[in-house]
C-alpha positions in Angstrom: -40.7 16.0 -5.4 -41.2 12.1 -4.7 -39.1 9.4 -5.6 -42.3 7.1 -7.4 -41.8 4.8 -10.3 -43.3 6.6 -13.1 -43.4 10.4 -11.7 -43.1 13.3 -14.0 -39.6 14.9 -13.5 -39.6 18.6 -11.6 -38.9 21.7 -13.1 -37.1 23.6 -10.3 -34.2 26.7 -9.2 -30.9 25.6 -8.3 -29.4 27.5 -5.4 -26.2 28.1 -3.8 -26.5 28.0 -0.2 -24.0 27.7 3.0 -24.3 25.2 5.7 -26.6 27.3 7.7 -28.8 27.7 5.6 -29.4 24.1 5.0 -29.7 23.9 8.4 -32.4 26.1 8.6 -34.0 24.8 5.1 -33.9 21.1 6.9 -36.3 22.6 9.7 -38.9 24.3 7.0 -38.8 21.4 5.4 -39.7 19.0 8.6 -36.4 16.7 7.7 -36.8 13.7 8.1 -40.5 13.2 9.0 -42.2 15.2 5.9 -39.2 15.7 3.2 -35.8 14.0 3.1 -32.7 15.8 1.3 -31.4 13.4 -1.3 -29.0 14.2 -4.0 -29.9 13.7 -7.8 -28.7 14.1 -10.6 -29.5 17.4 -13.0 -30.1 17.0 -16.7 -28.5 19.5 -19.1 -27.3 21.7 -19.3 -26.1 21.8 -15.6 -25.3 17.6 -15.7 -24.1 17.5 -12.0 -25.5 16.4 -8.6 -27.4 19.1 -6.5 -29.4 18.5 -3.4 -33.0 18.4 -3.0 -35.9 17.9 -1.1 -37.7 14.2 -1.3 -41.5 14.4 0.1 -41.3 11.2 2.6 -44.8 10.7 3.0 -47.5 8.7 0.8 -49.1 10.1 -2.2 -51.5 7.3 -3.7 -54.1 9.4 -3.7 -53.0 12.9 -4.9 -53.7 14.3 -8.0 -50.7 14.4 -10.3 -50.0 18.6 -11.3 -47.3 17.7 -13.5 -43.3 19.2 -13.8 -44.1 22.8 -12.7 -45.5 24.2 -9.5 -47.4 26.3 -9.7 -49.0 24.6 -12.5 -49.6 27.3 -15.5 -53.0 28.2 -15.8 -55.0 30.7 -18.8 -55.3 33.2 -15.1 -51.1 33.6 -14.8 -48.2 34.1 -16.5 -44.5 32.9 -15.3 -41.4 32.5 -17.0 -39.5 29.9 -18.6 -40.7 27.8 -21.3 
């Protein structure tokens, strides 16, 4: 996810984690140089805050893939909507 006026919102899972493991999620993530963890606010039905991960680099020239990664393709199938 980036924070960029006019980005698509993000389609995502919503975990419960410990400490630890945020720890450890902070390293793979390469907090603070390549991703932040921010909290935002979730739309319904869950309307609360939850943590997340905020890319903290530049991505002027990236190609937009939309709310859900992987994008869906004719090739795959995943759930939800």
């Amino acid at each position: 996810m980036v924070r960029e006026p006019g980005a698509d919102p993000v389609q995502g899972e919503l975990w419960e984690v410990d400490e630890v493991c945020v720890e450890q999620l902070d390293l793979v993530e390469g907090v603070p140089t390549f991703y932040q963890r921010e909290v935002v606010e979730l739309v319904a039905p869950f309307n609360q805050p939850a943590e997340t991960y905020l890319y903290q680099q530049s991505v002027l020239d990236w190609l937009a893939i939309g709310s859900c990664w992987p994008a869906k393709s004719d090739h795959e199938s995943l759930p939800g909507p």
